[in-house]
N, CA and C of each residue as an Amber inpcrd file, in Angstrom:
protein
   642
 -17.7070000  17.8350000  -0.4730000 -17.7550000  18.4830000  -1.7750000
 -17.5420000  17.4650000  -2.8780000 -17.9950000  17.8720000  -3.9190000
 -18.2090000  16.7120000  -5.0900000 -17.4520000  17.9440000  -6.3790000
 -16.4220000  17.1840000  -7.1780000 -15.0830000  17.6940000  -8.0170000
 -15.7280000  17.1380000  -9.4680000 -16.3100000  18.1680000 -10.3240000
 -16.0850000  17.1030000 -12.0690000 -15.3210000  18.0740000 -12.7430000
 -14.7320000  17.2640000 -13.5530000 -13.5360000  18.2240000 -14.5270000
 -14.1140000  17.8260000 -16.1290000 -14.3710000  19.0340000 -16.5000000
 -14.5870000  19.5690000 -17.6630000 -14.0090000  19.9330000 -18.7680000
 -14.6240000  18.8340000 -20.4300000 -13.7740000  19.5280000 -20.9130000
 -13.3920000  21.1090000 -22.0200000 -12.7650000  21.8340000 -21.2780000
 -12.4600000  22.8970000 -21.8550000 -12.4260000  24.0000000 -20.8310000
 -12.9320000  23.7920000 -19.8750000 -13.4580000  24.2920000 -19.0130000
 -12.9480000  24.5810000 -17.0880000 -12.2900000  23.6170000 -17.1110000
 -11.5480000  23.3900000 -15.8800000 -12.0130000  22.5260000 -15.0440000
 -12.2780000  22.6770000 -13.9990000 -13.1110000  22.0900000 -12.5950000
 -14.1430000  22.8790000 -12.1870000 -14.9820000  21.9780000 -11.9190000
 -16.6910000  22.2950000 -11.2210000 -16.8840000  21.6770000  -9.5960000
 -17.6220000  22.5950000  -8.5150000 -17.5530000  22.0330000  -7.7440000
 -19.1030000  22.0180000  -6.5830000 -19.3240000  21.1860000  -6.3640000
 -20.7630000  20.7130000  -6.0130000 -20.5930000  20.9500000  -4.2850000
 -21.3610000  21.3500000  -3.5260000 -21.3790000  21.5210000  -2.0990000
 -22.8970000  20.6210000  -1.5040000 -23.8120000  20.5400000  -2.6250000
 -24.9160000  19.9420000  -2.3030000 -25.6250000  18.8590000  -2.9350000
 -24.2880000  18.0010000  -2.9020000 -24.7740000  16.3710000  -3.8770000
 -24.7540000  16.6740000  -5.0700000 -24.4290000  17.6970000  -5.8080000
 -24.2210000  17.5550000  -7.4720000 -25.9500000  18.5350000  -7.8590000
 -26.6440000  19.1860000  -6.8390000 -27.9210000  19.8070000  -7.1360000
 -27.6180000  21.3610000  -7.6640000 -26.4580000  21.7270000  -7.4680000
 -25.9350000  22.6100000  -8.4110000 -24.3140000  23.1220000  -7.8350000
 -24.1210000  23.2310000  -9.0870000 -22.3170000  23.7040000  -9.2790000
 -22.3520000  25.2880000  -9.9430000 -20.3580000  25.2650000  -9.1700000
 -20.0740000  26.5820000  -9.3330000 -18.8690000  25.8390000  -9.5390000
 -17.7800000  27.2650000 -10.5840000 -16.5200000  27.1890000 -11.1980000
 -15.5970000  27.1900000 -10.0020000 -14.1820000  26.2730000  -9.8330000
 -13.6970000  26.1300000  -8.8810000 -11.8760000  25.7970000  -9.9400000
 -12.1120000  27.1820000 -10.9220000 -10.9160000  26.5680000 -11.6500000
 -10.2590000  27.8900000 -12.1420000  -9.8410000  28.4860000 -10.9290000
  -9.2280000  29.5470000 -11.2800000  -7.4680000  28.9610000 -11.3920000
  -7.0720000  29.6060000 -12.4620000  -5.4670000  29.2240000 -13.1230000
  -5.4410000  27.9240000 -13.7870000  -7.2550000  27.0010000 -14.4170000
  -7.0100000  25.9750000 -14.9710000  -8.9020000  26.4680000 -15.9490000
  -8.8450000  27.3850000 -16.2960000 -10.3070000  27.7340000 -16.5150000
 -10.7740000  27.3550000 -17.9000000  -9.5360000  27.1580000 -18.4780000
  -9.3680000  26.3760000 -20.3760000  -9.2930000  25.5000000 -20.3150000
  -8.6830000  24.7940000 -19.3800000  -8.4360000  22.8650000 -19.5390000
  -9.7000000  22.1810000 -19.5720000  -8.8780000  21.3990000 -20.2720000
  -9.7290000  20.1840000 -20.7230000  -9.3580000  19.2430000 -19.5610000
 -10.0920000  18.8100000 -18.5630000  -9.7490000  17.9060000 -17.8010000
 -10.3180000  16.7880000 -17.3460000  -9.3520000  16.0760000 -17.3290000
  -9.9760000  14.2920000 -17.3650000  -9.4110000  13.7550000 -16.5810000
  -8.8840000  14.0760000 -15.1990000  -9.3970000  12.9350000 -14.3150000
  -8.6440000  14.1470000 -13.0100000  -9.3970000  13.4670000 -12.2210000
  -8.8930000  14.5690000 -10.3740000  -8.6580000  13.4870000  -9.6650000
  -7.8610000  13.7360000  -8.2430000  -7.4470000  12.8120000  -7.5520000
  -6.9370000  13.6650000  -6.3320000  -7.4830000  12.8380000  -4.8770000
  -7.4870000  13.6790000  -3.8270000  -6.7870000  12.9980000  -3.1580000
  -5.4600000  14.1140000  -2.7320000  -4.3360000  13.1650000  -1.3830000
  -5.0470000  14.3610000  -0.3240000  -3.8610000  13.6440000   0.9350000
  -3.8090000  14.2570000   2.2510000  -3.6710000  15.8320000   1.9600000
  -3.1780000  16.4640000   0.7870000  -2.6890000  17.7420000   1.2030000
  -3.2660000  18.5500000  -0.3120000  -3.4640000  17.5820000  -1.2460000
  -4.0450000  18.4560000  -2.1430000  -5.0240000  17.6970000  -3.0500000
  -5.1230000  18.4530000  -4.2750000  -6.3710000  17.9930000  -5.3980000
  -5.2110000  17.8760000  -6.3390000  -5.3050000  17.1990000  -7.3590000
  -4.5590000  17.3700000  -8.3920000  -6.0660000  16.6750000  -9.8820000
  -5.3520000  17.6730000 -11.0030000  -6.3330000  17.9680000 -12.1010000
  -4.8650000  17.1810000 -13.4810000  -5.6950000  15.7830000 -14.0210000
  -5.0210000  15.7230000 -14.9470000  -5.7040000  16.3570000 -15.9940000
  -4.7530000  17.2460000 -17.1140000  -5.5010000  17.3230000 -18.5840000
  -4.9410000  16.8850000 -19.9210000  -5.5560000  17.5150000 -20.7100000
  -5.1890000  16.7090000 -22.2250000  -4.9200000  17.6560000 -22.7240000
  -3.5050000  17.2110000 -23.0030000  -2.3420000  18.5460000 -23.6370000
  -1.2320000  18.9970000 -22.8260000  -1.5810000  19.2670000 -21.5440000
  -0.8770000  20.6390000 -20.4880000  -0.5190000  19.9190000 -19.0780000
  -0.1390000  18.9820000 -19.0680000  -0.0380000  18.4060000 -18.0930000
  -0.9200000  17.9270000 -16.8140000  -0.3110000  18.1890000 -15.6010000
  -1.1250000  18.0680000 -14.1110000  -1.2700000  19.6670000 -13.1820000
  -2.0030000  19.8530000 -12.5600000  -2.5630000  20.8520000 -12.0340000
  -2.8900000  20.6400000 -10.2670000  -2.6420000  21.2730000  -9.1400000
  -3.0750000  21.0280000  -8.2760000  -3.4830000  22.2300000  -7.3780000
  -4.2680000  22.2320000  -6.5950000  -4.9110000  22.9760000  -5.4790000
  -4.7690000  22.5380000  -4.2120000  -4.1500000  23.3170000  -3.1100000
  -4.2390000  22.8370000  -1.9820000  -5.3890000  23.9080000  -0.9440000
  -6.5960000  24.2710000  -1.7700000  -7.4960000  25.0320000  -1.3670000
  -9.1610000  24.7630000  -1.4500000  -8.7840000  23.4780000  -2.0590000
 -10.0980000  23.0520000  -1.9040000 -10.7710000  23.4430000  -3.5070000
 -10.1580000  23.5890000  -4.4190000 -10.4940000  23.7520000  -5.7450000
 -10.4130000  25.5760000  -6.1350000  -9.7080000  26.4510000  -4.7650000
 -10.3670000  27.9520000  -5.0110000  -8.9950000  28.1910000  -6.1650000
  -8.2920000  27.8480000  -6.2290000  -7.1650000  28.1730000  -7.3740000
  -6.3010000  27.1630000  -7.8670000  -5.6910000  26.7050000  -8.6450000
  -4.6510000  25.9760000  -8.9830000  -3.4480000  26.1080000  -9.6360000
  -2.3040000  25.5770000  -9.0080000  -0.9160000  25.7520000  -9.6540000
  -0.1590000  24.5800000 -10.4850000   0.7970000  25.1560000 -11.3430000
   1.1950000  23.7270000 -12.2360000   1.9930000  22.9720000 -11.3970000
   1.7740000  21.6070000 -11.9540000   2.6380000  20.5190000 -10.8150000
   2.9840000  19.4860000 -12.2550000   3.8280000  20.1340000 -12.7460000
   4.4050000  19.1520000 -13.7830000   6.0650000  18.6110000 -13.7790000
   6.4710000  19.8270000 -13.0870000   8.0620000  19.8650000 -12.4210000
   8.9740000  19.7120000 -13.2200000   8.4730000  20.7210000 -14.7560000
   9.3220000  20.6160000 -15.8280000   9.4120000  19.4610000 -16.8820000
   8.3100000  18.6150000 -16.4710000   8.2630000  17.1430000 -16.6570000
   7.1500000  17.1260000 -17.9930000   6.2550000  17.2570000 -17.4320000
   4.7850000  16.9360000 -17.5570000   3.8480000  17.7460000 -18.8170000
   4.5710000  19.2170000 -18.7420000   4.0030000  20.7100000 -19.2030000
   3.1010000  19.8150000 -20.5120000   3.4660000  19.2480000 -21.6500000
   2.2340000  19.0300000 -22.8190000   2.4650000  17.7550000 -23.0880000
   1.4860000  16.9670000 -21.6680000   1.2490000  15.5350000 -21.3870000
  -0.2100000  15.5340000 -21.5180000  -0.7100000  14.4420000 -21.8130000
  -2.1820000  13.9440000 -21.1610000  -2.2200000  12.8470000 -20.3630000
  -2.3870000  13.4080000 -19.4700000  -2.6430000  12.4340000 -17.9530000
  -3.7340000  11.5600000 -17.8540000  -3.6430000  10.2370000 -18.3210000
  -4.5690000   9.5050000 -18.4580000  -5.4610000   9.0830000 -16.9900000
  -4.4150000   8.8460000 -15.9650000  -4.4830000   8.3620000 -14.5070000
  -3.6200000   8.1460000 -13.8830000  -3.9410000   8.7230000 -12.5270000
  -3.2820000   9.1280000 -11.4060000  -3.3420000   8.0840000 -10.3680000
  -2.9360000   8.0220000  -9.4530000  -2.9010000   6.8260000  -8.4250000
  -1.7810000   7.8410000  -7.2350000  -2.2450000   7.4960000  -5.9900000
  -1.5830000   7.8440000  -4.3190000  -1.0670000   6.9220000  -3.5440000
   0.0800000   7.0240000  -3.4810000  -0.0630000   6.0760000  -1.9860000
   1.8300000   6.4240000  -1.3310000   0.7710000   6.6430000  -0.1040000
   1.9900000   7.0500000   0.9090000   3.1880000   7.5010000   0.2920000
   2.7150000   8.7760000  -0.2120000   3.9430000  10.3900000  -0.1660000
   4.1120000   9.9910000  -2.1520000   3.5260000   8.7430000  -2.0190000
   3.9490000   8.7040000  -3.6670000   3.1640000   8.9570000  -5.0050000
   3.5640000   9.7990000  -5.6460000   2.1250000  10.3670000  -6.5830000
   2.5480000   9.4620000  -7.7350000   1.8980000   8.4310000  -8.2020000
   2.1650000   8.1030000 -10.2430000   1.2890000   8.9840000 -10.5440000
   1.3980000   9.1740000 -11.8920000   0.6540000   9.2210000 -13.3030000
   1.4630000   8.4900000 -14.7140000   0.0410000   8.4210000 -15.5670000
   0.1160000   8.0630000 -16.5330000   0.5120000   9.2070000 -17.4030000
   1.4140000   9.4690000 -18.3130000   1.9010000  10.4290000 -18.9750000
   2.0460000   9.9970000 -20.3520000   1.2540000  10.3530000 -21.4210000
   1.2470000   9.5630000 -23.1120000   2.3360000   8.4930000 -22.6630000
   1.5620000   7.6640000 -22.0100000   1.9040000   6.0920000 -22.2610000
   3.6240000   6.0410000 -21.4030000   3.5610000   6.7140000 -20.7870000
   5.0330000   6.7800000 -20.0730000   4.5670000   6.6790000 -18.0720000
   5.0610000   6.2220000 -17.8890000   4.7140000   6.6590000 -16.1200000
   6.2380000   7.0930000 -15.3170000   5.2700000   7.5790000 -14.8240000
   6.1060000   8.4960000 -13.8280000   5.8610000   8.5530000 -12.5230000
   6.6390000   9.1790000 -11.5620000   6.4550000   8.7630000  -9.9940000
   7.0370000  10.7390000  -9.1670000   6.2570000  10.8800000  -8.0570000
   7.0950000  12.2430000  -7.5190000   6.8070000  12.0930000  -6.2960000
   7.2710000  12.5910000  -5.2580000   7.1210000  12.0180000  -3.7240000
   7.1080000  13.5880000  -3.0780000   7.4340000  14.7910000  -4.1830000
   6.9650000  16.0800000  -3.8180000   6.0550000  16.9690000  -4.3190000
   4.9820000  15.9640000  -4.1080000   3.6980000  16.3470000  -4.7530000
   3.8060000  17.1190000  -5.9450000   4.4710000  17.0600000  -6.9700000
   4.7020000  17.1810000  -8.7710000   5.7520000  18.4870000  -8.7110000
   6.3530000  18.3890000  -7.5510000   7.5520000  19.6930000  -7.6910000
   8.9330000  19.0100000  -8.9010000   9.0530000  17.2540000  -8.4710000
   9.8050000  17.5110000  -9.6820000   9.4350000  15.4730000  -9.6950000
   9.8110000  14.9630000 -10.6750000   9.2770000  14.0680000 -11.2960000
  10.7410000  12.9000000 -12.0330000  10.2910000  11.5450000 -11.5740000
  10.9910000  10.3150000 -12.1330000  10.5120000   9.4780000 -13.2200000
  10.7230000   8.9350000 -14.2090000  10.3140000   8.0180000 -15.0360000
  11.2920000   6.9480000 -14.1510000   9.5870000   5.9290000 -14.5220000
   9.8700000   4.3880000 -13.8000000  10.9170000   3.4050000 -15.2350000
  11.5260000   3.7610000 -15.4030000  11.9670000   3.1680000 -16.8370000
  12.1410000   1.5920000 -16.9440000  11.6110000   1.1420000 -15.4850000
  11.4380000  -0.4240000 -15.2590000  10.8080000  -0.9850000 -15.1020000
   9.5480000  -0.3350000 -14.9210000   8.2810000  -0.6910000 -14.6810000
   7.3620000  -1.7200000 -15.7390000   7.0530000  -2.7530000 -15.3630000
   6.3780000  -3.1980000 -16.7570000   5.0020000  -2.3100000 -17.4130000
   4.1690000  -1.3120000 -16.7310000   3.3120000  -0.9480000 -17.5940000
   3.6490000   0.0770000 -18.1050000   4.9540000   0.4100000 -18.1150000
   5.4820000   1.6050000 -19.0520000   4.9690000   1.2450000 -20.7380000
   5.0000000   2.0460000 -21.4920000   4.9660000   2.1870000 -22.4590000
   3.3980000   1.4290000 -22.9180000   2.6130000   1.1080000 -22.0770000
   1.5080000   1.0540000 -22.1580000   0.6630000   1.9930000 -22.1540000
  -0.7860000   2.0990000 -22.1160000  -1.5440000   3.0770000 -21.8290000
  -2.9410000   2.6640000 -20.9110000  -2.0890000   3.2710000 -19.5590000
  -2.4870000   2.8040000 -18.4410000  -3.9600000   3.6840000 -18.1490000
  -5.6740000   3.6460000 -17.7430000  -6.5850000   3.6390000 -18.1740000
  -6.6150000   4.3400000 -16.6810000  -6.4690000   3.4530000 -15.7850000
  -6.9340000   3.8870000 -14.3880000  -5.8190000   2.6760000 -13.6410000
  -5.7820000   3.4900000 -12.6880000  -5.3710000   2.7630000 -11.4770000
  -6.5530000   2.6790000  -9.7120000  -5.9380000   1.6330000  -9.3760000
  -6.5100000   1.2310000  -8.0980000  -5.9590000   1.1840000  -6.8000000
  -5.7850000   1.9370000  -5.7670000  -4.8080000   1.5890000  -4.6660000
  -6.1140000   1.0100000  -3.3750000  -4.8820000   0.1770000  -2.8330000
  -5.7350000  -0.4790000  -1.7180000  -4.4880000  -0.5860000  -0.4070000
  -3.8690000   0.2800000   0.2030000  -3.0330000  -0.1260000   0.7980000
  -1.9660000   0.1560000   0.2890000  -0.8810000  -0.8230000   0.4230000
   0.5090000  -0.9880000  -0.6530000  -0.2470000  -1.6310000  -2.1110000
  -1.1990000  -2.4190000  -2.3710000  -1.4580000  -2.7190000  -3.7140000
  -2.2600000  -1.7880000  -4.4310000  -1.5490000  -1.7720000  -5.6480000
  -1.8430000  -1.3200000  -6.7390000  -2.5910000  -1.8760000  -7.8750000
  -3.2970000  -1.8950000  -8.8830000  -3.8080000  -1.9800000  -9.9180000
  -3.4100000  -0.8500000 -10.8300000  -3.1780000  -1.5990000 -11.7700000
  -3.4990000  -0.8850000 -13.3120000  -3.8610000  -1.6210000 -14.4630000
  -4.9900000  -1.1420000 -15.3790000  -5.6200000  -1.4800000 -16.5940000
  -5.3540000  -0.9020000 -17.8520000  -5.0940000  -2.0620000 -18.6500000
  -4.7080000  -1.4640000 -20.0800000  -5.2550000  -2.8830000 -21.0330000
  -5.9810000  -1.5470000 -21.1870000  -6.6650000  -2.4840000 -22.5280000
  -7.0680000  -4.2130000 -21.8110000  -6.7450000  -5.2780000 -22.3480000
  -6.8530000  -6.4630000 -21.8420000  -5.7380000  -7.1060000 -20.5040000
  -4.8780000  -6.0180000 -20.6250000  -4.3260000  -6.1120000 -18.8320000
  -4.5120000  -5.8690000 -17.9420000  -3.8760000  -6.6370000 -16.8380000
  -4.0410000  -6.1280000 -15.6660000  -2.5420000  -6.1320000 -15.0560000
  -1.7910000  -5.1140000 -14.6280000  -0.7840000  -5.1440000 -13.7610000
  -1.2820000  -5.0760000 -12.3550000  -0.2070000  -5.4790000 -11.8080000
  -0.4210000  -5.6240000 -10.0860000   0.5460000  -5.1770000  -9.3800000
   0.9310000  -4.1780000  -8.4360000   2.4380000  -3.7820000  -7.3970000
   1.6120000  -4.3600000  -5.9910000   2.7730000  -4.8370000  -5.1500000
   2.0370000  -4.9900000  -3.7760000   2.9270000  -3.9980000  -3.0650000
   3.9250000  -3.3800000  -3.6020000   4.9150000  -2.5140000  -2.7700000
   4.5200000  -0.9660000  -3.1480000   3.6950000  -0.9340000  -3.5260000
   3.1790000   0.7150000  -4.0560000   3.3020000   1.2840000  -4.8480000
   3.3510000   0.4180000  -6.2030000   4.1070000   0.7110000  -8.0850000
   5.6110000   0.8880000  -7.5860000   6.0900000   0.3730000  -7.0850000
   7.7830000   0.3000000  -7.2300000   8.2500000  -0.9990000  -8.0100000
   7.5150000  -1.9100000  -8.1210000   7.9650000  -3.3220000  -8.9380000
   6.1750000  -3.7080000  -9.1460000   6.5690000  -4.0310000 -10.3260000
   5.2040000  -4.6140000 -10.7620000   5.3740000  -6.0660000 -11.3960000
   4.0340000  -6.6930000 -10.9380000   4.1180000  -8.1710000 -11.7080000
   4.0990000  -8.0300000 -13.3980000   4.3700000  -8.8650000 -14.0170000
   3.8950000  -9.0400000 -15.5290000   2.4690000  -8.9170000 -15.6330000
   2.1470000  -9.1420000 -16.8320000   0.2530000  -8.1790000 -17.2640000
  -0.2500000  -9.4440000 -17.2860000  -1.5150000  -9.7730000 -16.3330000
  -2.4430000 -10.6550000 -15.9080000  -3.4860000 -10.3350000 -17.3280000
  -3.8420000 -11.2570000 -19.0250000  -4.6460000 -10.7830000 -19.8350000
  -5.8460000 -11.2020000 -19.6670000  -6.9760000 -10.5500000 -20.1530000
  -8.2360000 -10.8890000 -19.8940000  -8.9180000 -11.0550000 -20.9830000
 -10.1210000 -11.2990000 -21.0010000 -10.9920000 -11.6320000 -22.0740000
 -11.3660000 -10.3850000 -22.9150000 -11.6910000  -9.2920000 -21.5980000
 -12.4130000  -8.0630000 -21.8970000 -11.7060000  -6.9610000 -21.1630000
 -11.7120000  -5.9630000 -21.8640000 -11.0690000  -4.7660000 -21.3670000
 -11.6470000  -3.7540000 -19.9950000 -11.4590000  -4.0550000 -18.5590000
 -11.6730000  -3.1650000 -17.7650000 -11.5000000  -1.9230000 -17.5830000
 -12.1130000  -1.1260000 -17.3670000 -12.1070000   0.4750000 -17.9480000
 -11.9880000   1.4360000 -16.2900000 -12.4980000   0.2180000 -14.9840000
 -12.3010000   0.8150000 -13.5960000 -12.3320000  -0.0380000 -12.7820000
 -12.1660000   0.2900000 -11.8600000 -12.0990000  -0.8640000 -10.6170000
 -12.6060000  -0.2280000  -9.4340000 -13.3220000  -0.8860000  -8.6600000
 -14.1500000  -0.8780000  -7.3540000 -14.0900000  -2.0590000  -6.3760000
 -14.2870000  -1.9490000  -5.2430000 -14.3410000  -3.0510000  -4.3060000
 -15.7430000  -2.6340000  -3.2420000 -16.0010000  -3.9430000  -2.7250000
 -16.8060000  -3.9580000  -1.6060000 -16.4220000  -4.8330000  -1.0950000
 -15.9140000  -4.4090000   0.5240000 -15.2340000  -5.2230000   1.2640000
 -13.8190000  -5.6360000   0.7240000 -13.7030000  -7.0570000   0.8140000
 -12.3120000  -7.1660000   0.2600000 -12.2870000  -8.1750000  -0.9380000
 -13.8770000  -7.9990000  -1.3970000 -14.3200000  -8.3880000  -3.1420000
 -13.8950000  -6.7700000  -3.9640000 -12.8600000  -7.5150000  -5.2620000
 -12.6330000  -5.9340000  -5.9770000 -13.5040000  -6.6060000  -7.3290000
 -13.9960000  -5.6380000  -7.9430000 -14.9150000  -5.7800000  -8.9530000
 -14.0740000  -4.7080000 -10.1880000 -14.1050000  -5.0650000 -11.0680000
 -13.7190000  -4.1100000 -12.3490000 -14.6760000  -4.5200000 -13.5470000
 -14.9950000  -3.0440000 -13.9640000 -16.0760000  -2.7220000 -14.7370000
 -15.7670000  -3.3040000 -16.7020000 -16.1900000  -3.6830000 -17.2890000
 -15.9100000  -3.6770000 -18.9420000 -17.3530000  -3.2740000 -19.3500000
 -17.3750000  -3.6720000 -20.8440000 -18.3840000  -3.0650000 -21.6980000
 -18.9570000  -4.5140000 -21.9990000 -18.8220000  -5.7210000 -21.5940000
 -19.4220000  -6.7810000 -21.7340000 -20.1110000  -6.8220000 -20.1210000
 -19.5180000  -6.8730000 -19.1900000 -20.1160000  -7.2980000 -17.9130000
 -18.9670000  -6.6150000 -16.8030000 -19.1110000  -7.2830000 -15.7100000
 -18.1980000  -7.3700000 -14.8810000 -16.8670000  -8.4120000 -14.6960000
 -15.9480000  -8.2480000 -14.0100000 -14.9820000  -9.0800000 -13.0620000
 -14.6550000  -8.9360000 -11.5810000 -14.6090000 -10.1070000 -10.8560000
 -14.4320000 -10.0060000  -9.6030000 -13.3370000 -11.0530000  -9.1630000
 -12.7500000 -10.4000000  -8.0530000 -11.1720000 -11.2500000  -7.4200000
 -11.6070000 -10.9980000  -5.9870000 -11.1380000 -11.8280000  -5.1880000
 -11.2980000 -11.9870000  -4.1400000  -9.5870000 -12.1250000  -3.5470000
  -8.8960000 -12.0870000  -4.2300000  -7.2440000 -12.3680000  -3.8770000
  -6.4380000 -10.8820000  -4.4570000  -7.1130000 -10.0830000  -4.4710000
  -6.5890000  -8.6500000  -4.2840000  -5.6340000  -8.5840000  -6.1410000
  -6.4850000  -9.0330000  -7.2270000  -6.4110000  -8.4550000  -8.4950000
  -5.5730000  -9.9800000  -8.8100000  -4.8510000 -11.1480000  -7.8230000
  -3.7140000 -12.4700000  -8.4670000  -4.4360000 -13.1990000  -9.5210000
  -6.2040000 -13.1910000  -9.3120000  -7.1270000 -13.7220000 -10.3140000
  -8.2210000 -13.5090000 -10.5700000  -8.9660000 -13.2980000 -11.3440000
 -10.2940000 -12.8030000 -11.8550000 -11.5340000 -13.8880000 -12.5810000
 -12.4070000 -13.4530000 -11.8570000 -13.6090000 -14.1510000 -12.7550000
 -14.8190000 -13.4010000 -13.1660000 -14.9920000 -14.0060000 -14.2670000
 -16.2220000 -13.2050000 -15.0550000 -17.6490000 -13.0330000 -14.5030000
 -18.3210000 -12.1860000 -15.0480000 -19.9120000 -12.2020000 -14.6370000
 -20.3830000 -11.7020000 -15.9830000 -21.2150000 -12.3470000 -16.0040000
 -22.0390000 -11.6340000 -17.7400000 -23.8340000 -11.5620000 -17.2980000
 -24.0870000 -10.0880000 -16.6340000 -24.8700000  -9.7980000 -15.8310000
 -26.4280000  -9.8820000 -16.8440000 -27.5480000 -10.3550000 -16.3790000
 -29.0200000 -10.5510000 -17.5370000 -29.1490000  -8.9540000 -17.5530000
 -29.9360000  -8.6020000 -19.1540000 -30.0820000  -7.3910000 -19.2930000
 -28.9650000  -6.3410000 -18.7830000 -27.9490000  -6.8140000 -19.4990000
 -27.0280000  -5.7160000 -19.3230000 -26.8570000  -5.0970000 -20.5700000
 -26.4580000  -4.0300000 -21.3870000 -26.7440000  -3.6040000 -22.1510000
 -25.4480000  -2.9330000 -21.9570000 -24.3710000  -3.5190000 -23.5490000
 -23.2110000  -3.6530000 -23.3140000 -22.6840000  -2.3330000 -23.6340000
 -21.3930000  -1.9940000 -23.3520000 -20.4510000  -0.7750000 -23.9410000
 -20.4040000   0.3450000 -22.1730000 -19.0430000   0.7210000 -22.3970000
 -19.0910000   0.9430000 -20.8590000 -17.1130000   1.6890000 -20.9720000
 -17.5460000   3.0830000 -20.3310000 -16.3950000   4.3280000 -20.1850000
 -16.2530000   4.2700000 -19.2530000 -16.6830000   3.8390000 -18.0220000
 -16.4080000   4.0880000 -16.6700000 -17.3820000   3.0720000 -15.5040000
 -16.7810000   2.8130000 -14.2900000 -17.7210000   2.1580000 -13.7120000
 -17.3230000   2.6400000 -12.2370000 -18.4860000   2.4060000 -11.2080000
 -18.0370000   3.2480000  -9.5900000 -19.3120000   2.5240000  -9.2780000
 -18.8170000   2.0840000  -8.2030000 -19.6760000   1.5820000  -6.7530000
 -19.9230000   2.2660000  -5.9660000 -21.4640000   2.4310000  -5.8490000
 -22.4220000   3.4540000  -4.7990000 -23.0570000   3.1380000  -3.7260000
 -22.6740000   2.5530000  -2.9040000 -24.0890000   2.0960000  -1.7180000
 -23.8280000   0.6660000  -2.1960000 -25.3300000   0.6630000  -2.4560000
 -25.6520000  -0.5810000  -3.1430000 -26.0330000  -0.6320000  -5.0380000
 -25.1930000   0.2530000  -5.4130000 -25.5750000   0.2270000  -6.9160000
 -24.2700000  -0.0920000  -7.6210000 -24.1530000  -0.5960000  -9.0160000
 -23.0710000  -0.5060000  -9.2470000 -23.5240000   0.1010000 -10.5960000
 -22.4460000   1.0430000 -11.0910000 -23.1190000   1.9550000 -11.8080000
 -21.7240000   2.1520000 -13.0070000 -22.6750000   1.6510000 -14.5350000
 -21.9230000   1.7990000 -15.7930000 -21.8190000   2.8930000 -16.3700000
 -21.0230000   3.5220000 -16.8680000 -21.2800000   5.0020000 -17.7590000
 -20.5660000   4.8650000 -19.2670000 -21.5090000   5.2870000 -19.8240000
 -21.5620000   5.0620000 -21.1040000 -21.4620000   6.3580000 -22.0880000
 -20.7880000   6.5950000 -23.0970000 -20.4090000   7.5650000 -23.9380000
 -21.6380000   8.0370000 -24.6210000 -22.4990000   9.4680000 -24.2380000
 -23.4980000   9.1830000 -25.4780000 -24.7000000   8.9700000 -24.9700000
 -24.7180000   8.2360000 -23.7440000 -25.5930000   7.1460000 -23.6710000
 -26.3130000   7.3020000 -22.3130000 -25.3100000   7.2480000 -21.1700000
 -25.9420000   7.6840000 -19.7340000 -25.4780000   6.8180000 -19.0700000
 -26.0570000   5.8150000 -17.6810000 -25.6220000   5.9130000 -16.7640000
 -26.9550000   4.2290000 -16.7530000 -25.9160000   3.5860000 -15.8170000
 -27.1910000   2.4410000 -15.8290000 -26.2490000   1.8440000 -14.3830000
């Protein structure tokens, strides 16, 4: 099944490659939602305003998972790894290990008080992007390095194999040492400005505000 979150609207959900959708957002049917994220046991729906949202049904209903925490947050990005949920919360992060029943601020974390874009898990390592940073955890966001700065602002991150690639609005970056260093690519006929980026097969694919999909 294929998950897009809508805004105003809730969650949409695709059974046949995205060739047509049906509403899959019962108890989230107003949200504005901007970004989903799938563990072992559930879905969770960040939005803008109202916190986090999750389903352990496959999108047929959803309950709040803010844990008193969260209720009129915008959840920029979410990140999993082993029992441990972050999100990004207006520029605050946070951590819950009972799937959003109740909720910690990392108050030590260096990308606190940033505004963390997306995250990346690979294992125990982590990524996160902000603006011209890059943070790095190898223990699963429990300690993070200081912010690795870049030229250009990465907006996502992808890998093939154990090359990770992160997307900007100038070109690409690629590390081969799991995010410790980065190098540029400034791809011919690329045609700059760039909201999102995801690796398909063999495509690598920019999305653009406005604009579409290249």
């Amino acid at each position: 099944s294929l998950y897009a979150g809508c805004f105003g609207e809730g969650v949409f959900k695709s059974i046949n490659n995205g060739a047509t959708w049906t509403p899959a957002n019962v108890g989230i049917a107003t949200e504005a939602v901007v970004n989903l994220l799938k563990t072992p046991s559930y879905i969770f729906a960040g939005t803008v305003g109202n916190g986090l949202f999750k389903s352990n049904n496959n999108g047929a209903t959803w309950t709040d998972a803010n844990g008193g925490a969260l209720n009129s947050s915008y959840i920029k990005a979410m990140v999993y790894q082993d029992g441990r949920l972050m999100v990004e919360a207006d520029n605050l992060i946070f951590h819950s290990y009972d799937n959003g029943n109740t909720w910690d601020l990392d108050t030590e974390a260096p990308p606190q008080y940033y505004q963390i874009w997306s995250f990346y898990q690979k294992g125990d390592t982590i990524l996160a992007t902000s603006f011209f940073n890059v943070f790095r955890s190898v223990n699963g966001g429990i300690t993070w390095s200081e912010p690795t700065t870049l030229d250009h602002t990465i907006v996502n991150f992808d890998r093939v194999g154990n090359t990770l690639y992160g997307g900007t609005a100038q070109g690409l970056y690629t590390s081969t040492n799991w995010g410790e260093s980065w190098t540029f690519i400034n791809p011919s006929n690329f045609r700059e400005g760039a909201t999102s980026f995801i690796i398909g097969g063999n495509n690598f694919l920019i999305g653009r505000e406005e604009i579409g999909i290249t």
